[in-house]
Backbone bond lengths (Angstrom), bond angles and torsions (degrees), N, CA, C in turn:
res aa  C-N    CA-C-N  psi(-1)  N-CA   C-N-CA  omega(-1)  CA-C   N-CA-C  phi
1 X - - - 1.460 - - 1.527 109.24 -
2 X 1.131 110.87 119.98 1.966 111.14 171.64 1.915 109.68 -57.22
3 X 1.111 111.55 153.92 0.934 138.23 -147.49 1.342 94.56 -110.87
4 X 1.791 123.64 117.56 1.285 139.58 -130.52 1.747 89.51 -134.61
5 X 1.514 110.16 145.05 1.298 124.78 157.17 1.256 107.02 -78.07
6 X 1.452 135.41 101.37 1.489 158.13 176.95 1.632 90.28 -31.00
7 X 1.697 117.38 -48.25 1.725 104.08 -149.31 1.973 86.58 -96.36
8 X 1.343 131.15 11.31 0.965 121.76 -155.04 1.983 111.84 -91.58
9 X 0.779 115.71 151.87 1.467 141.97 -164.17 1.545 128.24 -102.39
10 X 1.147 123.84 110.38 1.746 92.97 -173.06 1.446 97.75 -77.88
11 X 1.354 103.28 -179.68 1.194 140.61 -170.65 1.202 120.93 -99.82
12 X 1.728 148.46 126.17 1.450 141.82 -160.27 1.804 100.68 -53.09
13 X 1.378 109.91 -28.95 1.417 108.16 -173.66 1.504 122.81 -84.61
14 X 1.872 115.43 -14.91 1.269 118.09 150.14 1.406 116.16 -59.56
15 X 1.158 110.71 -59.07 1.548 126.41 -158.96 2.211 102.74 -58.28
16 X 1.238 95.77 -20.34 1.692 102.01 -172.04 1.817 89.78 -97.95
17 X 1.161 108.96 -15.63 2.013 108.06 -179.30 1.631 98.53 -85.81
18 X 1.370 118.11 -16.52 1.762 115.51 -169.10 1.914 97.20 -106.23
19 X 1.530 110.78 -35.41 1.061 103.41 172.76 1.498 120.75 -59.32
20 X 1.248 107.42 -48.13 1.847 118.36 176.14 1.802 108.60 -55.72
21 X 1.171 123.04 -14.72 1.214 137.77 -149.59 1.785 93.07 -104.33
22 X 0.796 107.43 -36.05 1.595 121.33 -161.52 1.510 99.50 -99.07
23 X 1.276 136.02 -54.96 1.262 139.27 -176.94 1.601 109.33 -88.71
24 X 1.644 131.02 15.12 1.122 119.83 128.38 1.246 124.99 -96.79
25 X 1.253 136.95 38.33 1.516 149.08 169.91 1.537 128.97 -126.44
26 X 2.136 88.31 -36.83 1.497 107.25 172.45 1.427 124.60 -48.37
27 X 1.560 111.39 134.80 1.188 127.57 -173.77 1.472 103.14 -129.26
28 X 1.357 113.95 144.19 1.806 120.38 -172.25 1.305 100.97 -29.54
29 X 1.250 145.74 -178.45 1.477 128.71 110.76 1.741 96.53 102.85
30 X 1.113 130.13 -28.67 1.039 146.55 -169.93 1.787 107.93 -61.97
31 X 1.634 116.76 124.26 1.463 97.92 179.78 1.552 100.31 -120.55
32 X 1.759 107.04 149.16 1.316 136.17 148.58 0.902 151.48 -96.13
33 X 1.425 135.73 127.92 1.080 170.20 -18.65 1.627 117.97 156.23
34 X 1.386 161.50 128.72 0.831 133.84 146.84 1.774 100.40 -158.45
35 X 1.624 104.43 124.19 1.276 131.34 154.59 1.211 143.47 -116.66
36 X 1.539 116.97 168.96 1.968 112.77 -38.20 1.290 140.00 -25.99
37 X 0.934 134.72 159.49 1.284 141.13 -166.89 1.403 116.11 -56.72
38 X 1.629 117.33 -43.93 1.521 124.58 176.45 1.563 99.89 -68.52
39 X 1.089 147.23 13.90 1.374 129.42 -173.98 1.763 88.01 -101.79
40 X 1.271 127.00 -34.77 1.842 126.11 170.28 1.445 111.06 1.26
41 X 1.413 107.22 -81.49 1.360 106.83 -178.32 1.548 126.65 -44.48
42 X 1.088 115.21 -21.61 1.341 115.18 -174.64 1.372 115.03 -92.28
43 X 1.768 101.72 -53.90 1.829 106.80 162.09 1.552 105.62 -17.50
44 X 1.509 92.24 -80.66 1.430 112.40 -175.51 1.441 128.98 -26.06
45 X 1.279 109.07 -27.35 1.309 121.27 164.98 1.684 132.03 -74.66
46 X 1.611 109.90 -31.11 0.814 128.31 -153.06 2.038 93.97 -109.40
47 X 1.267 90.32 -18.66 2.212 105.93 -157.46 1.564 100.50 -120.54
48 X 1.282 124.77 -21.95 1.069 137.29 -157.77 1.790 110.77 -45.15
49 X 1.177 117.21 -41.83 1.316 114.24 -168.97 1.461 115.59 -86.88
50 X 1.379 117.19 -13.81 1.266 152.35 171.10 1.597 115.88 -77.52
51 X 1.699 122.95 -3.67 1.297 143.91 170.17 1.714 115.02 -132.44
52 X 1.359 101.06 108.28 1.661 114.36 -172.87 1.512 85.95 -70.61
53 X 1.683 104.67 175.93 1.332 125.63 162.53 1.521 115.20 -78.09
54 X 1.021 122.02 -6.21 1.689 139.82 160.17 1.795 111.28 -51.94
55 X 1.658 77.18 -75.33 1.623 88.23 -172.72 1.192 113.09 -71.91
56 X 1.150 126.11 -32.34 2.056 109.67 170.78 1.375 112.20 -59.66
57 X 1.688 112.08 -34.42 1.582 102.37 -175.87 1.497 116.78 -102.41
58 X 1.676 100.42 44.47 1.585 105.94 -165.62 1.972 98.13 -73.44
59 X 1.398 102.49 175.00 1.609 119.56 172.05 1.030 83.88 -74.22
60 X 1.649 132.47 -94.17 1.302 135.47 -170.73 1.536 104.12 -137.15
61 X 1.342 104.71 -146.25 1.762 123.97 -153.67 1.811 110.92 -101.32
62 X 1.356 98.81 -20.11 1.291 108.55 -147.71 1.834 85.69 -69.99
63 X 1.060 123.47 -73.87 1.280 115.04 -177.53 1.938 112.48 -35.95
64 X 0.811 133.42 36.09 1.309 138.11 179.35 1.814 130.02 -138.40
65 X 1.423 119.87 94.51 1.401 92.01 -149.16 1.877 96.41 -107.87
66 X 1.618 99.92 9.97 2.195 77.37 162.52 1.158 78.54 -134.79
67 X 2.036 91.01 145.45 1.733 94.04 178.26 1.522 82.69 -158.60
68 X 1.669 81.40 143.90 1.797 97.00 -170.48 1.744 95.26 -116.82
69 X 1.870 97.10 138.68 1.553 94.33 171.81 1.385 97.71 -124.85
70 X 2.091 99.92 137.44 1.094 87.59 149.37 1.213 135.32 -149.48
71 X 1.460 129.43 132.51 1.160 166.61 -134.72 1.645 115.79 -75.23
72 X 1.775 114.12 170.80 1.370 116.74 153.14 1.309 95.21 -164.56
73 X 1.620 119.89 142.96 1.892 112.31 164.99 0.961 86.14 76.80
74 X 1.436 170.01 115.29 1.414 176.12 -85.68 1.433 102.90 -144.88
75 X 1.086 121.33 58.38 1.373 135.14 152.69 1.571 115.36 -78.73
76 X 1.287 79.22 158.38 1.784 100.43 172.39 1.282 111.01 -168.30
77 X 1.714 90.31 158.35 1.915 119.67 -159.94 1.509 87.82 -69.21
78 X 1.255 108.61 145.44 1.756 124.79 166.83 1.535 95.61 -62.66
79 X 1.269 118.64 -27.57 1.612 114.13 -162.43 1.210 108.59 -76.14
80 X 1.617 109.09 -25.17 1.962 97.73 174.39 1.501 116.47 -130.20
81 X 1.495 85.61 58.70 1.827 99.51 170.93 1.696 93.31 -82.41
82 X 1.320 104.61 136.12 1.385 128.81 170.12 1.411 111.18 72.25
83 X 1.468 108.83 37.47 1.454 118.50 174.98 1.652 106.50 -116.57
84 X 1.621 111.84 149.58 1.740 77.97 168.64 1.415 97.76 -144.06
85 X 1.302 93.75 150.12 1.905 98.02 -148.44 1.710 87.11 -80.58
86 X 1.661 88.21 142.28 1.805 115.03 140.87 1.183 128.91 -30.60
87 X 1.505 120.24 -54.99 1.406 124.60 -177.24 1.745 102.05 -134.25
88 X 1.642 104.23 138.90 1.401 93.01 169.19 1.636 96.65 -115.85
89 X 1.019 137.96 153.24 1.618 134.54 152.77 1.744 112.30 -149.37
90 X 1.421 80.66 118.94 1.709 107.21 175.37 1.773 106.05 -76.08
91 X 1.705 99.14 122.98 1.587 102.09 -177.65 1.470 105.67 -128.23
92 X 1.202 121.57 81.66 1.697 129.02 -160.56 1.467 110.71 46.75
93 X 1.240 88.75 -85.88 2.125 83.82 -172.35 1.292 105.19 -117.12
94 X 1.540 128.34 29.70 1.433 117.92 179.38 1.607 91.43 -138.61
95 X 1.518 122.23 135.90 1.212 121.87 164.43 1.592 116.43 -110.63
96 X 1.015 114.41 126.74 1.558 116.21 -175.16 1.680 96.67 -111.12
97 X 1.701 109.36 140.24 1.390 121.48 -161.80 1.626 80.72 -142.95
98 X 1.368 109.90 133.21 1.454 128.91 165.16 1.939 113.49 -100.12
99 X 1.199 114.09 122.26 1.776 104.63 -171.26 1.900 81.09 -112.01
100 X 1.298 109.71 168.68 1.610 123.59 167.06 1.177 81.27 -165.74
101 X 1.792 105.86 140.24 1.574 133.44 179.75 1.669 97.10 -168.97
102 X 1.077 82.20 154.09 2.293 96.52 167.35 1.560 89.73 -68.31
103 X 1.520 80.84 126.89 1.642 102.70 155.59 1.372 112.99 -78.83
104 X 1.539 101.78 159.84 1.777 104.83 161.00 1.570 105.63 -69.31
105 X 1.490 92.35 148.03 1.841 111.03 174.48 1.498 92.92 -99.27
106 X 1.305 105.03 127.99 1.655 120.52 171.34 1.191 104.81 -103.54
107 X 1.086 102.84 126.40 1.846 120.98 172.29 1.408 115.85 -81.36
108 X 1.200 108.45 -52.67 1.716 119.28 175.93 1.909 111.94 -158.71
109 X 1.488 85.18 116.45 1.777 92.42 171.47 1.585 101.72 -88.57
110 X 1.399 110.86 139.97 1.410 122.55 -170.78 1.645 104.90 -57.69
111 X 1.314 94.53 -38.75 1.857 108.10 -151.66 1.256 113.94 -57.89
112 X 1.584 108.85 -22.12 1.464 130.79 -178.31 1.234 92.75 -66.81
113 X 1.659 134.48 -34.78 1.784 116.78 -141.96 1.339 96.09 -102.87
114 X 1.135 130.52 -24.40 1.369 142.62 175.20 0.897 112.52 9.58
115 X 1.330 129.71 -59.49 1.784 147.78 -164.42 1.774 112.84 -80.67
116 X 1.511 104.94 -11.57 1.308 107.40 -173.90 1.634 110.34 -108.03
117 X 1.766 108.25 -21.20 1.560 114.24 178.69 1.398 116.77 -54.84
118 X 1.368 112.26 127.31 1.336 108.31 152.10 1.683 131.76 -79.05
119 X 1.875 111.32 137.24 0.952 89.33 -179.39 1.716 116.48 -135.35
120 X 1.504 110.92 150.95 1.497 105.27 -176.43 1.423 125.84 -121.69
121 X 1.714 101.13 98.22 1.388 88.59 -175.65 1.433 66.82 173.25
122 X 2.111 106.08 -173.84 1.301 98.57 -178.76 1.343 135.72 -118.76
123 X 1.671 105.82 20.14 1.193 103.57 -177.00 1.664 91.40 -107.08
124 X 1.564 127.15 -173.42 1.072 133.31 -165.47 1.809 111.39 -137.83
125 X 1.218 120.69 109.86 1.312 119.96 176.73 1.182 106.34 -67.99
126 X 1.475 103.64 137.53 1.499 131.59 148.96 0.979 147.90 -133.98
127 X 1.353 149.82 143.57 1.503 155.85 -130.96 1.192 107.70 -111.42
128 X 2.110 105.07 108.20 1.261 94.46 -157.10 1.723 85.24 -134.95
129 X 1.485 96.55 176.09 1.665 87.26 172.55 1.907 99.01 -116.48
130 X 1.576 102.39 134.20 1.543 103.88 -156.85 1.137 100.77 -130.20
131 X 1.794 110.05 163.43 1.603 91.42 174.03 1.659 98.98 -111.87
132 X 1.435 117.75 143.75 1.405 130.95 -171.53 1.287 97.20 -116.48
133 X 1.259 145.89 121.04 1.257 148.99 159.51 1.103 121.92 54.78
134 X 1.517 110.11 35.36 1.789 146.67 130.88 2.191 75.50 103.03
135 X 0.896 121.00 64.02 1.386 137.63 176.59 1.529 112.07 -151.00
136 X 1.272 116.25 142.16 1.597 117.53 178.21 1.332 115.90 -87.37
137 X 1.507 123.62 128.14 0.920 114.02 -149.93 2.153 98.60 -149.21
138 X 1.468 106.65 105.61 1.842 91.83 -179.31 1.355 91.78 -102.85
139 X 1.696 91.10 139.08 0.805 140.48 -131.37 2.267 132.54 -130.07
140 X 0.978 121.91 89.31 1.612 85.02 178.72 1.374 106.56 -74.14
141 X 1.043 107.07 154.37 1.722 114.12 -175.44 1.844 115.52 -133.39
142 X 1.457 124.23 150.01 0.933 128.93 -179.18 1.159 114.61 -159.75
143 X 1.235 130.56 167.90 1.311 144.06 153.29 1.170 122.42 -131.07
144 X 1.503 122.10 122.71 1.563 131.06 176.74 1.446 105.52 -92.10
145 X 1.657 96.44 147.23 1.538 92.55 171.76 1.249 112.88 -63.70
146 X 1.375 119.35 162.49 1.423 148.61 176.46 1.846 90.45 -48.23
147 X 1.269 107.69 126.11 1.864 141.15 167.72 1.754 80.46 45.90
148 X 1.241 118.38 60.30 1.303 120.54 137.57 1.616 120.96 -152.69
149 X 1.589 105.73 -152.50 1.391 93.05 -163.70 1.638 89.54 -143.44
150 X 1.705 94.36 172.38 2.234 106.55 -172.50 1.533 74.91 -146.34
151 X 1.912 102.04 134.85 1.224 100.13 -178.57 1.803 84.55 -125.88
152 X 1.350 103.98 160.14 1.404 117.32 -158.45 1.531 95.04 -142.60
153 X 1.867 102.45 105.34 1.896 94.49 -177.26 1.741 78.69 -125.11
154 X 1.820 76.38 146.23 1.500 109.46 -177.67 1.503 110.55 -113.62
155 X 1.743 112.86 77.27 1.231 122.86 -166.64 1.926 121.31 -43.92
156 X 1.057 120.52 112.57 1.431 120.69 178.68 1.715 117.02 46.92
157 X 1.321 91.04 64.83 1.574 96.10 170.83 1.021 113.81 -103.71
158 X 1.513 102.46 149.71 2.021 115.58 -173.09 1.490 95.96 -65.62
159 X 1.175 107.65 133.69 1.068 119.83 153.92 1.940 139.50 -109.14
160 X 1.244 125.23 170.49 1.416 93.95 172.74 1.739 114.99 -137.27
161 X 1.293 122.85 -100.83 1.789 114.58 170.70 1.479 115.24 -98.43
162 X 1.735 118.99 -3.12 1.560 126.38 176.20 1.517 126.62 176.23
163 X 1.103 138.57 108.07 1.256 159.51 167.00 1.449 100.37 -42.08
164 X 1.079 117.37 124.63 1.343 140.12 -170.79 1.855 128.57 -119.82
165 X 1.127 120.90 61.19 1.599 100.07 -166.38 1.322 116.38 -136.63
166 X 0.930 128.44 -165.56 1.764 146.02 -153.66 1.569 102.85 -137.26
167 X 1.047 96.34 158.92 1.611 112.95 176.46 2.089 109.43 -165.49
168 X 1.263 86.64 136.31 2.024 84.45 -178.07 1.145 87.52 -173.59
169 X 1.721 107.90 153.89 1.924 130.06 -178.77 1.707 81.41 -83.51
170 X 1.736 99.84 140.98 1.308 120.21 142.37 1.200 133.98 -68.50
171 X 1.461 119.74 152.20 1.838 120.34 153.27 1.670 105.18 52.93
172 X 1.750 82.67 91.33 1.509 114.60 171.16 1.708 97.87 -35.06
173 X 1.077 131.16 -21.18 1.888 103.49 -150.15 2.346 88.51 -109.27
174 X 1.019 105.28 -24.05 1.288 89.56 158.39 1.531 122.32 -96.80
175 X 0.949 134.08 -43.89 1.901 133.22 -179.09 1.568 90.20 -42.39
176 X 1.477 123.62 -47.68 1.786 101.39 -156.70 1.492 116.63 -52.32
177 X 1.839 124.03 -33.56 1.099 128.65 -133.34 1.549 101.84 -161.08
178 X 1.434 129.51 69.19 1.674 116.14 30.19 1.798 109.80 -86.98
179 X 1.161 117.00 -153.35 1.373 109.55 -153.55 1.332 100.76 -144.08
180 X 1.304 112.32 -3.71 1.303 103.47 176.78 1.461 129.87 -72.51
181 X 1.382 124.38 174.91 1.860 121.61 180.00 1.516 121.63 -67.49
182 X 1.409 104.26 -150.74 1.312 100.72 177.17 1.423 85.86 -166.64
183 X 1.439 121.57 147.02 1.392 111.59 -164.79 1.650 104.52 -137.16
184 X 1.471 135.54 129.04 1.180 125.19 -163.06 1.911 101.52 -126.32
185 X 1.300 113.80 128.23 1.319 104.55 -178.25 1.654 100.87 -122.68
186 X 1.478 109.78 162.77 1.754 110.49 -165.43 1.617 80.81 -129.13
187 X 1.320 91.71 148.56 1.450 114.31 177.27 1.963 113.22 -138.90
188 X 0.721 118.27 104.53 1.309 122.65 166.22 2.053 125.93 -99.96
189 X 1.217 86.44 114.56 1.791 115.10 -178.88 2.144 94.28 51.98
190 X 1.657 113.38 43.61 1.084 122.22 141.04 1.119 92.35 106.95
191 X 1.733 135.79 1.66 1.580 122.14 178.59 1.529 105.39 -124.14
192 X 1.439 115.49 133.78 1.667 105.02 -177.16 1.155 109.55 -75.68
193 X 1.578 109.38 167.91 1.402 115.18 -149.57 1.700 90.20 -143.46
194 X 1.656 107.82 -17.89 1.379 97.35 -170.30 1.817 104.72 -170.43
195 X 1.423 135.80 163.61 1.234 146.49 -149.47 1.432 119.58 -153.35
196 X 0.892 143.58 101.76 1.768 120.95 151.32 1.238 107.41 -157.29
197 X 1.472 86.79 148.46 1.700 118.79 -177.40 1.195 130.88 -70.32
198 X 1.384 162.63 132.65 1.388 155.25 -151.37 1.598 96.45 -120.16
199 X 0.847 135.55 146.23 1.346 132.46 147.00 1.545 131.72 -114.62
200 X 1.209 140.62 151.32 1.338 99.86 176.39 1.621 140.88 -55.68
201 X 1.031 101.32 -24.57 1.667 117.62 172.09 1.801 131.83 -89.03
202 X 1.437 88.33 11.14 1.660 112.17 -172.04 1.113 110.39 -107.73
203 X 1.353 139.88 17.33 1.503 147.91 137.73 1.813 85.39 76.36
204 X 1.368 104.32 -130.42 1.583 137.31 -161.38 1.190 97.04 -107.61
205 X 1.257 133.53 106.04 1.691 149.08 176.91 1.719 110.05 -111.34
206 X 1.474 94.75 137.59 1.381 95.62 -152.88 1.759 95.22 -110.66
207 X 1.304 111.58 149.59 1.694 114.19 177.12 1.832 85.09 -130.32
208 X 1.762 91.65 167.10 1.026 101.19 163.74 1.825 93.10 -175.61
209 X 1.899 102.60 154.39 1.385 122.01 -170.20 1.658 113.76 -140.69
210 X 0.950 100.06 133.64 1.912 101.18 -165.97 1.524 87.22 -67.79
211 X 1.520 121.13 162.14 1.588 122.59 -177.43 1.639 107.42 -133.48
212 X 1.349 126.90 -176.36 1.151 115.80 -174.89 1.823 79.10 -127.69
213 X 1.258 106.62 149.98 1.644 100.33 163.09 1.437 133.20 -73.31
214 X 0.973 118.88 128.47 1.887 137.40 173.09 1.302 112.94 112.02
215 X 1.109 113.06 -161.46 1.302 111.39 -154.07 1.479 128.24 -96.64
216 X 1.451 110.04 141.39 1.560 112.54 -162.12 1.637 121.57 -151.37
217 X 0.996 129.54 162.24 1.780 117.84 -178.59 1.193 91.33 -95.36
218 X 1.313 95.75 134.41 1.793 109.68 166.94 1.562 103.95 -125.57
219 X 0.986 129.59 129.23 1.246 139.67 156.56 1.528 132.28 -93.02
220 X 1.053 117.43 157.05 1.807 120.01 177.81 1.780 103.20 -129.70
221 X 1.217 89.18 137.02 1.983 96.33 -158.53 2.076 69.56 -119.68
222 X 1.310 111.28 120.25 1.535 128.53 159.87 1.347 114.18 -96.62
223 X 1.077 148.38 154.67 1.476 140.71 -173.54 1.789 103.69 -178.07
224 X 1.335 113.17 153.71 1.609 108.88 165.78 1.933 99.11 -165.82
225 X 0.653 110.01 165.40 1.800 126.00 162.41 1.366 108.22 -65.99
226 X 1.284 115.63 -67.78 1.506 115.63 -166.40 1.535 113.00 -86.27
227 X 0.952 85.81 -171.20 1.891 94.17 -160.81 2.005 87.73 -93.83
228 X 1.119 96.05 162.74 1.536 101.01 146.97 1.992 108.20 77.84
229 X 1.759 103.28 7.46 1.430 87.49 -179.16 1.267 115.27 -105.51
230 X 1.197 96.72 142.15 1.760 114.78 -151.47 1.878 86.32 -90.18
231 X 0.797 123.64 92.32 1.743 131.10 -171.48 1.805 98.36 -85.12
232 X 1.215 120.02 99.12 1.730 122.21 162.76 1.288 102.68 -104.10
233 X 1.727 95.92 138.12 1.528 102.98 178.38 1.930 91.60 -133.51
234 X 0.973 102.49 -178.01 2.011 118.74 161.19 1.516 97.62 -158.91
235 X 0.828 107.62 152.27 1.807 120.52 132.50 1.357 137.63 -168.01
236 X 1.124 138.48 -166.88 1.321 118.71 -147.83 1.582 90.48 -161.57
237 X 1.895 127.04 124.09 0.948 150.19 138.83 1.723 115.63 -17.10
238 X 1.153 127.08 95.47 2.029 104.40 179.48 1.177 89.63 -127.79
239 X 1.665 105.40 162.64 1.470 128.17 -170.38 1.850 95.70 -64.47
């Protein structure tokens, strides 16, 4: 690897040598990448049309099996730790790395059923696109009253070998103040299977529960102490 000015920057004319680089390989469907994390905005500029409103507000990666990162300062995406790319190519100060792997097979994303859940309690989830730990994130969303709970059953959904999902408080300007969590529990055909806690400073927290295949009620029990927590969860059915 050549030997890099640590404080150094690419240049609009690297960044158009990694873009050209990427969109002769690009395939529909294809996700990107860019590290560190503060370099986003700029990718984005350069990748932007090449990222649906899907894929920025994805759950995660796993449903995705070619994914191009690209880089500066020898960083890399948390998303493809223990991957090792297909192609590496060094472009002055930007390295672009191509990974291909089997994606996860999704059986059923919740977000789709939305319209069919029953729910008991009194506020009403809805499917929103939110930001969770200053990241875009769609979303079902709710709020339970203060030291209670909104239970959300997802009558006879396919299921497949494990339930997979996320949970995190929305919208920095309520989570700060009060400060407390938001807590989401999964229940399948009436026994939980799985738990996790949000905090405000805990971004997108991930659960997951081994499944049996076919079809079953799963529910999501939302709950918090304080008033005002905007509780987003997803998850997604995989073989």
């Amino acid at each position: 690897m050549t030997p890099r000015d640590a404080a150094a920057l690419p240049t609009d004319r690297t960044w158009q040598k990694a873009s050209q680089l990427v969109r002769s390989s690009y395939k529909e469907g294809d996700l990107i990448l860019f590290a560190p994390d503060w370099i986003d905005p700029v990718g984005r500029m350069n990748f932007g049309d090449l990222i649906s409103l899907d894929m920025a507000a994805r759950m995660d990666t796993a449903r995705y099996g070619r994914i191009w990162e690209v880089s500066i300062r020898g960083a890399h995406a948390p998303e493809t730790e223990g991957l090792i790319p297909a192609m590496v190519r060094e472009l002055d100060d930007i390295t672009v790395r191509f990974f291909d792997r089997p994606p996860a097979v999704v059986v059923t994303d919740i977000r789709e059923h939305l319209a069919a859940a029953k729910v008991e309690g009194p506020a009403r989830p809805t499917l929103e696109l939110a930001e969770v730990g200053f990241a875009p994130h769609r979303c079902v969303q709710v709020v339970p009253p203060a030291k209670s709970s909104v239970r959300i059953t997802f009558p006879q959904l396919a299921l497949g070998g494990r339930l997979v999902g996320y949970v995190g408080l929305a919208d920095v300007f309520t989570r700060r103040s009060p400060r407390g969590p938001g807590t989401l529990r999964v229940e399948i055909n009436g026994r939980e299977v799985a738990a996790a806690t949000a905090g405000v400073n805990d971004g997108w927290v991930r659960f997951e529960a081994p499944t049996t295949p076919g079809p079953a009620d799963v529910t999501f029990v939302a709950s918090a102490d304080d008033p005002q927590r905007l509780i987003c969860f997803a998850a997604e059915a995989r073989q």
